[in-house]
NUGUMAR-973189 format. One record per residue (C-alpha): x, y, z; residue in one letter. Coordinates in steps of 0.1 Angstrom, whole numbers, plus 5000, padded with zeros to 4 digits. Layout:
XYZA...
This chain:
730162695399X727562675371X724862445361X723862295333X720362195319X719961925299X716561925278X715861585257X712761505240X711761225214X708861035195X707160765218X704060535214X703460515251X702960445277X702360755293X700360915326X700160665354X700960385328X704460565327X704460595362X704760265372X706360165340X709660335345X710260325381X713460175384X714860355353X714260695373X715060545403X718760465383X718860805371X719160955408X722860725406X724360895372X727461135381X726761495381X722761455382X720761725408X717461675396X715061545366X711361655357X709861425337X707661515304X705161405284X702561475260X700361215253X698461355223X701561415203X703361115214X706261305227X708661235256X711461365279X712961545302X714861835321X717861755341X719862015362X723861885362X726962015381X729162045349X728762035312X730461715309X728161485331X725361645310X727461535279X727661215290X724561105301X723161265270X725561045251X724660725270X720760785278X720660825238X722360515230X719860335260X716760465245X718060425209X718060045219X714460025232X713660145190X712860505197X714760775171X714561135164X716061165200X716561605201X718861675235X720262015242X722462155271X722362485279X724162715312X722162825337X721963195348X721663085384X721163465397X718463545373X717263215380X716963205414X715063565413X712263305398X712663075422X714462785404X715162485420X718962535418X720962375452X
């Protein structure tokens, strides 16, 4: 069965680096309990005050969903300009590069 990836990134003040770390600790703890998620890598770029992630899903409507309600969470903490995308995965292609597909 395919995967999807779902990329989201957005404005943010901070914090960020180990600030970020301990700040969001039991929101990425949380995440590990939303249907359909595999895995998240966290982003960040400090300099341009931009956020995110990358999240692997089983199907394309988990990824819909949480898209739908992580936008309308962080929407609510005052950040905007929220940009999410979903895209397939080409697990054979993929895996060739060693993704970290299960």
């Amino acid at each position: 069965m395919m995967k999807y990836l779902l990329q989201v990134d957005f404005k943010m003040e901070g914090p960020y680096g180990e600030e970020m770390s301990k700040a969001f600790v039991d929101l990425a703890e949380s995440i590990n309990d939303e249907p359909g998620v595999i895995w998240k890598i966290w982003t960040e770029d400090a300099n341009a005050k931009e956020a995110g992630g990358v999240y692997l899903f089983e199907t394309k409507e988990d990824a819909e969903k949480y898209l739908e309600m992580h936008s309308a969470r962080i929407t609510s903490f005052g950040i905007t300009d929220i940009r999410g995308k979903i895209f397939a995965v080409n697990e054979t292609l993929s895996l060739i590069n060693n993704a970290p597909i299960k």
